[in-house]
C-alpha positions as CSV (number, residue, x, y, z in Angstrom):
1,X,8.2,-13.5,-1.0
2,X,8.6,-10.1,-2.6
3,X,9.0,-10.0,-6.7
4,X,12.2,-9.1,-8.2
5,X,10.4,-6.3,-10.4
6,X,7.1,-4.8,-10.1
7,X,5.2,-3.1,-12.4
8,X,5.1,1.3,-12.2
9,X,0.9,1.1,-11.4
10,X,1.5,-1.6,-8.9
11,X,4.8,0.7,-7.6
12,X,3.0,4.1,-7.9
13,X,-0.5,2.4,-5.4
14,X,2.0,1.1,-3.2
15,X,3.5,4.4,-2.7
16,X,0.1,6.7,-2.8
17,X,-1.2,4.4,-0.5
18,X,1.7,4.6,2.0
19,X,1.6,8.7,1.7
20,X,-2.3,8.8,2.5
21,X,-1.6,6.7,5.5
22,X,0.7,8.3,6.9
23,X,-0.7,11.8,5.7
24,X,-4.0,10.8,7.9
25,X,-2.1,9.7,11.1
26,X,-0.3,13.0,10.7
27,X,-3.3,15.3,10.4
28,X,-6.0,14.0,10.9
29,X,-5.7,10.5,13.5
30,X,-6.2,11.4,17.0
31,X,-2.4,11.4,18.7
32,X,-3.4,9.6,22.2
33,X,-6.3,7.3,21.1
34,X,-3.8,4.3,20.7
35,X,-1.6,4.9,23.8
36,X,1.2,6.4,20.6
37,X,1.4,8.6,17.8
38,X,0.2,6.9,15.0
39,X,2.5,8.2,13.0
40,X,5.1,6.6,14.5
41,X,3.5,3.4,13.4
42,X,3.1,4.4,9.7
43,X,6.5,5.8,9.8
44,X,7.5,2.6,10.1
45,X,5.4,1.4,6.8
46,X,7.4,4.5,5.1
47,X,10.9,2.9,5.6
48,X,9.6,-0.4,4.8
49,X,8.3,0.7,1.8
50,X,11.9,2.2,0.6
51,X,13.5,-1.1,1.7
52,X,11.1,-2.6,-0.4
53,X,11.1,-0.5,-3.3
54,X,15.0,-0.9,-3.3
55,X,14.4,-4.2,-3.8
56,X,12.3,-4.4,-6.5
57,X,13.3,-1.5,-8.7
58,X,15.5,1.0,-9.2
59,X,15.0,4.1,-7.5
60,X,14.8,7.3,-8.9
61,X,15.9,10.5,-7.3
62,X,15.5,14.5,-7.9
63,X,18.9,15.1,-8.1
64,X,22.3,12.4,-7.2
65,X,23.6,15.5,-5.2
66,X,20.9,16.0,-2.8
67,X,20.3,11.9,-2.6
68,X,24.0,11.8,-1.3
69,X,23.9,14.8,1.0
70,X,20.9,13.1,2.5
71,X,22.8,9.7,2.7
72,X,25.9,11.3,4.0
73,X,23.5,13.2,6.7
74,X,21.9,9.8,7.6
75,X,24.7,8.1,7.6
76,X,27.1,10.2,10.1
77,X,24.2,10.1,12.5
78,X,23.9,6.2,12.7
79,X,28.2,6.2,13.1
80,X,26.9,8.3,15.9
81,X,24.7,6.1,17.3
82,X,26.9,3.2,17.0
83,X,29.9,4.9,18.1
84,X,28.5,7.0,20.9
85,X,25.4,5.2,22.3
86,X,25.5,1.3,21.3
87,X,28.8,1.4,23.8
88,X,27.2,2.7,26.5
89,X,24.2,0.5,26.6
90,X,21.8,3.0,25.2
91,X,20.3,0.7,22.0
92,X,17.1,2.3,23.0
93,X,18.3,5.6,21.2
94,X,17.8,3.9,18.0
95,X,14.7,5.4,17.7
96,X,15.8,9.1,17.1
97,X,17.5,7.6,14.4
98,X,14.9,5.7,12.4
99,X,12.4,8.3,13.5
100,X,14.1,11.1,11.4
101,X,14.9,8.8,8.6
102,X,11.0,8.1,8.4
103,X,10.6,12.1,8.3
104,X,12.8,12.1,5.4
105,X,10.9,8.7,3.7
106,X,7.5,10.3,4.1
107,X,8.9,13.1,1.9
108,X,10.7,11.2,-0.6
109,X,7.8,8.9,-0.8
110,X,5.7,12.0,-1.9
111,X,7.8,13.3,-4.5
112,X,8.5,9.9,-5.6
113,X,4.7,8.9,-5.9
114,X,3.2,12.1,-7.0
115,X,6.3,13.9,-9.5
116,X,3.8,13.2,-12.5
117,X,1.1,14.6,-10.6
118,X,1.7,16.9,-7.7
119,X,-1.4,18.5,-7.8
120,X,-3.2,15.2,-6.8
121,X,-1.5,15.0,-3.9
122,X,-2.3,18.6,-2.4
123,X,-6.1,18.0,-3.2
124,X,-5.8,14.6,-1.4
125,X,-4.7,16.9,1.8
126,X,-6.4,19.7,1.4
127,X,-9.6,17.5,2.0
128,X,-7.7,15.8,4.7
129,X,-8.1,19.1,6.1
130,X,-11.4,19.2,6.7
131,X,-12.2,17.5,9.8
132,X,-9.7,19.3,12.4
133,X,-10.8,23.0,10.3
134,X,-14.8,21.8,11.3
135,X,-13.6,20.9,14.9
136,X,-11.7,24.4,15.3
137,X,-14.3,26.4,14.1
138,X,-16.2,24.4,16.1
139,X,-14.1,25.2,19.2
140,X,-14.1,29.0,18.0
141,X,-18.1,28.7,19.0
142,X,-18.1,26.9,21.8
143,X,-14.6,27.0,23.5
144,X,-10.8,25.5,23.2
145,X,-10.2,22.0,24.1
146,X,-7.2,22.4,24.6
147,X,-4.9,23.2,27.9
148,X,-3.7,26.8,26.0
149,X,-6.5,27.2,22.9
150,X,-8.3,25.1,20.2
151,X,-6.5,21.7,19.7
152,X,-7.1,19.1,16.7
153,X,-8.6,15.7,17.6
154,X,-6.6,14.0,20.4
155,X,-3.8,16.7,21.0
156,X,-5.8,19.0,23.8
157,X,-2.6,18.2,25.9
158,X,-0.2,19.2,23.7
159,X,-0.2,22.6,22.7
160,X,2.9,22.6,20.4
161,X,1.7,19.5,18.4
162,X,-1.5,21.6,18.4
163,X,-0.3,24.3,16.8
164,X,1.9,22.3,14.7
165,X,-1.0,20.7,12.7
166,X,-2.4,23.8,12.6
167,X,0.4,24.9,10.9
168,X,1.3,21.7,8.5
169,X,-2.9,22.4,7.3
170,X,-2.0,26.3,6.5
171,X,1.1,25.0,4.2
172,X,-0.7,22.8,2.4
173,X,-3.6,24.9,1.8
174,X,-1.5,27.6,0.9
175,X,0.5,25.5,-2.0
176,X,-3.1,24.9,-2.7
177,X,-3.9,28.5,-3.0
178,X,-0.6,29.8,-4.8
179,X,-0.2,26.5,-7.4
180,X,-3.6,25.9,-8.3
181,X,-5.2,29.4,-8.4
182,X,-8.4,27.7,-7.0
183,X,-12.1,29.7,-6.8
184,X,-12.5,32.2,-4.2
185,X,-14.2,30.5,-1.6
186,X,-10.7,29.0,-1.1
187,X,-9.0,31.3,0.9
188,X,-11.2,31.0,3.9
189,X,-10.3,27.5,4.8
190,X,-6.8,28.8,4.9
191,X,-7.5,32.1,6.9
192,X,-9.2,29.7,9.2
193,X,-6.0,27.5,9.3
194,X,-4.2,30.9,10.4
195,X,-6.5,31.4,13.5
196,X,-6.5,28.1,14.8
197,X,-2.1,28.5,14.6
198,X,-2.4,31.5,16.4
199,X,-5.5,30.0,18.9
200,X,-3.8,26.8,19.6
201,X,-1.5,28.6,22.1
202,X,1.6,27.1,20.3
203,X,4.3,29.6,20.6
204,X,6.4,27.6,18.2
205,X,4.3,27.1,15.3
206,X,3.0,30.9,15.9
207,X,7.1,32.0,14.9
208,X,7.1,29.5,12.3
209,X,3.5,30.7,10.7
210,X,4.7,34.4,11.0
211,X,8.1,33.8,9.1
212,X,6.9,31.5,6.7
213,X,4.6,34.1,5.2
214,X,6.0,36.9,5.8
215,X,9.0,35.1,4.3
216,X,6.7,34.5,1.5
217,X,5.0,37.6,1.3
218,X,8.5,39.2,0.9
219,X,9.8,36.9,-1.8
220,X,6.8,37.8,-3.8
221,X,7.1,41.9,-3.3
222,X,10.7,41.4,-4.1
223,X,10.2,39.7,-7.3
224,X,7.3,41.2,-8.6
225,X,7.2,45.3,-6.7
226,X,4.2,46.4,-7.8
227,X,1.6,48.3,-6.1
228,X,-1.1,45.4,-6.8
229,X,1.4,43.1,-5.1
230,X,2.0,44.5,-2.2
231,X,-1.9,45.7,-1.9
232,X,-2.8,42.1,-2.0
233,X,-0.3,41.0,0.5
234,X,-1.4,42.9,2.9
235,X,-5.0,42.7,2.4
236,X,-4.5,39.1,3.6
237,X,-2.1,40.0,6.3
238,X,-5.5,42.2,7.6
239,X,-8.0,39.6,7.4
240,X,-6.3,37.1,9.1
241,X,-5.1,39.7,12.3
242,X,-8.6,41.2,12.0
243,X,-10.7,37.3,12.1
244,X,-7.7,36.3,15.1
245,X,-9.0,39.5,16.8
246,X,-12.1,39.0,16.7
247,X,-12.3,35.4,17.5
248,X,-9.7,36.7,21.0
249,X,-12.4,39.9,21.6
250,X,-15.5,37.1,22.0
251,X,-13.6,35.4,25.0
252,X,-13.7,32.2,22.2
253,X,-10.2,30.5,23.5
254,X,-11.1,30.4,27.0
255,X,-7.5,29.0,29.0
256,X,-5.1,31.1,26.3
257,X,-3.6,33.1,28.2
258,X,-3.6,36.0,25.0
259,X,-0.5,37.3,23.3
260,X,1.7,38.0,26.6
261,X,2.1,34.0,25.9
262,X,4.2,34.7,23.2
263,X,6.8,36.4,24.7
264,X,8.0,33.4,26.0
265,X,9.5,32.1,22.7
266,X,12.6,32.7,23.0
267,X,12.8,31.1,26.8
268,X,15.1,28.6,26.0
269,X,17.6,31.2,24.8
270,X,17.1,33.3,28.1
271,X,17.8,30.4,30.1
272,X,21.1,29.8,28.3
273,X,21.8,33.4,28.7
274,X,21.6,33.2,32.4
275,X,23.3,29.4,33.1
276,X,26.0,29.6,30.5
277,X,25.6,27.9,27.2
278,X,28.3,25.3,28.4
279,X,24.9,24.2,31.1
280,X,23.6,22.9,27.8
281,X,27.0,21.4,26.5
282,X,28.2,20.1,29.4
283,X,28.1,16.3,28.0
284,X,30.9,17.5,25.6
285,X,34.0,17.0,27.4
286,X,36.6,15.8,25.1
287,X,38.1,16.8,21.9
288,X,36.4,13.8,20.5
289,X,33.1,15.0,21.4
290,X,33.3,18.2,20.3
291,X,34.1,16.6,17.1
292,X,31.7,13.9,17.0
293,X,29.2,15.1,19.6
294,X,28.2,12.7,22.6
295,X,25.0,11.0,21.1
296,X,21.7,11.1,21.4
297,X,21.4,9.8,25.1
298,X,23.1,11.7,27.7
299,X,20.5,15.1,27.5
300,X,17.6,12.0,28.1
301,X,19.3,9.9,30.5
302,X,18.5,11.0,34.2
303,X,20.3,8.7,37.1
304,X,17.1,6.8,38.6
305,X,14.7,7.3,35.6
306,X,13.8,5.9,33.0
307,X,15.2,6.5,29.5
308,X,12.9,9.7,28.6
309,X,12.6,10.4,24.7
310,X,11.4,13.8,24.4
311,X,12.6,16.9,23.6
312,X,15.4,17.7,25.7
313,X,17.6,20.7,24.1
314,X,15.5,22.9,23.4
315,X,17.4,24.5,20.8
316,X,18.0,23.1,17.0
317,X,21.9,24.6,17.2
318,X,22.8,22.9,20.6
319,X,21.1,19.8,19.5
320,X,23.6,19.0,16.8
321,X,26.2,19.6,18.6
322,X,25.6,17.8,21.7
323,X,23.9,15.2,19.9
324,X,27.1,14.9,16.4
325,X,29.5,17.6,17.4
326,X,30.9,20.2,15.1
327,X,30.3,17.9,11.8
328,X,26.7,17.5,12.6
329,X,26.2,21.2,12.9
330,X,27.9,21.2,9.5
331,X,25.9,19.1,7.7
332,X,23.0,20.7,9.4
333,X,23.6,23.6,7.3
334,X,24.4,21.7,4.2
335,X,20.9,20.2,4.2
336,X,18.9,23.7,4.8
337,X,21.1,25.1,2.4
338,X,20.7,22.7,-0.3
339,X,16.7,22.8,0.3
340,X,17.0,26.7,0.0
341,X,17.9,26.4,-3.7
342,X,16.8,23.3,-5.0
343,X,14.0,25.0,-6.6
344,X,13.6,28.0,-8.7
345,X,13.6,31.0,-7.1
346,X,10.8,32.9,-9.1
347,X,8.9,29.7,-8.7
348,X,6.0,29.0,-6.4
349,X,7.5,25.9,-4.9
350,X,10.7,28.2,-4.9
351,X,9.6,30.3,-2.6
352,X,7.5,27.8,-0.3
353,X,10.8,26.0,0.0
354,X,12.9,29.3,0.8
355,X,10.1,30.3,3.4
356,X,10.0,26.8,5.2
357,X,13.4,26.6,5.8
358,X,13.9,30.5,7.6
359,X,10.5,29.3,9.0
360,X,12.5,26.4,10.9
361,X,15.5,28.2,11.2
362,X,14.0,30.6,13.6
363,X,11.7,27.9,15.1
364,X,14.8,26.2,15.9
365,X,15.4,29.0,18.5
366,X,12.9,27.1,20.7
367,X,13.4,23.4,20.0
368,X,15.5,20.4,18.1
369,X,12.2,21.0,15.0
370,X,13.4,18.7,13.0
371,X,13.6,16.2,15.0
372,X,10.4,16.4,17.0
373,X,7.9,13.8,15.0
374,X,4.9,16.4,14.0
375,X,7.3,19.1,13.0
376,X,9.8,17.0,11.3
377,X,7.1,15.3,9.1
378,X,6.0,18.4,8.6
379,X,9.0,19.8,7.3
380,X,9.7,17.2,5.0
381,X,5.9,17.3,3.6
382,X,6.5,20.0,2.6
383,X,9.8,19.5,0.5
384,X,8.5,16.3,-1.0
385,X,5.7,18.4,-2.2
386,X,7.4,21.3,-3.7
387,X,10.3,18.7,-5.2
388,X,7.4,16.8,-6.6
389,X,6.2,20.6,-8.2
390,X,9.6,21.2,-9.4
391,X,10.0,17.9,-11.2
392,X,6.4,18.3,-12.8
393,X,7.4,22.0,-13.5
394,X,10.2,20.8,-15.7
395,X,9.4,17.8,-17.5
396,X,8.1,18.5,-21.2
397,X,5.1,18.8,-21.3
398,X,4.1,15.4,-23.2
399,X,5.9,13.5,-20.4
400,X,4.2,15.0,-17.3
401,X,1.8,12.7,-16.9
402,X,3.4,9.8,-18.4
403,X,4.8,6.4,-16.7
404,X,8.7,7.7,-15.8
């Protein structure tokens, strides 16, 4: 039986303890060593947790506007569901749904647990980080396992989850960097991040990492256009091409095929180029589906075979609007729009929010991002963690570390 009101310490442990779970099945658990991604399982334990939360006492949010765009967003895509795939038979497409909406409770879950104490929470993950930066430098020795480069415990056969927690460890170590000033020594666990990105073979994550800080790099020359600035930018820009260079020169990534592999980013788009974007929006074929979109099934139902749940678009744009038609696509915008500005721009948690989302924008070219279970939680790690720096950022100062 679960109390009518708990107390904040017992509220607070159940919600740490939920983000550190989930945190290690994310970055750290091996993705194929329980026939699943374990994430999947603790995302399950994140939605619980809100249900369970909701029950017991009232929830707080950073701001009523951005709580309803994100219930509006979740809502419209469970009408979806119910309207477009519960007729046909498809229940089994449930699971895009709840998946997502455990993206967004991970992050919520962060800024709720760790608003009087962000810092906390980026030291938790930052020695998270360890073990898959001691196995990649590892691999830089000795060789990649992975089918394209250097892969983190348990994902050798998938390079774009790879390259994705690659990616997820060089944000966090970076908020580390900017937010906590930390010694020196510091910035070569996150150089080493880079190289694994760019080693992994992910083409995906090797966009996303580019724009992000060079998104972030730019922000900070704009706001601040000073020689030192700039000097120091691109001192770190250098050291992380020159260590990736040198790591490619020893032969150290065996099976990556080098950066020719790159080029074919923006496949996806090609391909629409040459069939016709209507190939990829051919499941819209009435008004009401062009409204409303078609559901989540018909791009992973195949007559003959099974019901297939992986990525199937290929492109975050099309996505929305085969998936909720026009008013998906609408809100789509809403919510990266709304996470553009929801922290000051000057800020560092401004400008980490600013950078992820043109980072996923352009990732987006090349698959449905948010939806895919690494990169979404991804994602929203990192806006629970720089909501969780704006809130700490603006409380008075006598109240930052006291019970809410």
């Amino acid at each position: 039986m679960i109390p009518r009101r708990w107390s904040y310490p017992k509220i607070r442990s159940l919600i740490r303890l939920t983000v550190l779970l989930h945190t290690v099945a994310l970055l750290v658990f091996p993705k194929n060593a329980l026939g699943f991604r374990p994430e999947d399982l603790t995302g399950a334990l994140t939605l619980a947790v809100i249900v369970i939360l909701a029950i017991t006492t009232p929830l707080a949010v950073p701001t009523r506007w951005f709580a309803r765009l994100i219930g509006v967003y979740l809502l419209y895509f469970l009408c979806v569901l119910v309207l477009r795939d519960f007729p046909q038979g498809y229940y089994q497409a449930s699971v895009f749904w709840f998946k997502e909406a455990s993206y967004i409770a991970f992050g919520y879950l962060i800024w709720l647990g760790y608003r009087t104490n962000p810092q906390a929470f980026i030291r938790i993950a930052c020695v998270l980080a360890v073990p898959n930066l001691a196995y990649g430098f590892y691999q830089i020795l000795t060789g990649p396992s992975g089918i394209y480069g250097a892969a983190p415990f348990g994902h050798a056969h998938s390079p774009s989850s790879a390259g994705m927690v690659y990616f997820g460890l060089s944000l966090i170590l970076f908020t580390w960097l900017v937010v906590e000033k930390p010694p020196k020594w510091a910035m070569s666990p996150f150089l080493l991040s880079l190289v694994l990105v760019f080693a992994s073979g992910s083409k995906i994550a090797v966009v996303g990492a580019a724009v992000f800080f060079g998104w972030y790099m730019a922000q900070t020359v704009w706001n601040d256009p000073t020689p030192r600035a700039l000097i120091r930018l691109t001192a770190v820009i250098a050291v992380a091409v020159a260590a990736t260079a040198v790591a490619v020169a020893l032969g150290s990534f065996g099976a990556w095929s080098g950066l020719g592999r790159y080029a074919g980013f923006l496949q996806p788009v090609q391909v629409l180029a040459e069939r016709g974007i209507w190939w990829k929006l051919r499941w819209i074929d009435s008004p009401l589906s062009a409204v409303i979109g078609a559901g989540y099934s018909p791009p992973h139902v195949v007559p003959g075979e099974p019901y297939t749940f992986g990525m199937a678009m290929d492109n975050q744009g099309l996505y929305y609007l085969v998936t909720g038609g026009a008013l998906s696509l609408v809100l789509y915008f809403f919510l990266l729009g709304a996470i553009y500005v929801m922290a000051p721009p000057r800020s560092p948690e401004g400008k980490l929010l600013r950078a992820g989302v043109m980072a996923y924008v352009f990732m987006g070219l090349g698959a449905e991002v948010l939806q895919l279970s690494i990169h979404g939680n991804v994602f929203w790690l990192l806006v629970g963690m720089c909501l969780a720096l704006t809130t700490h950022r603006s409380a008075p100062l006598s109240q930052r570390h006291a019970t809410p």
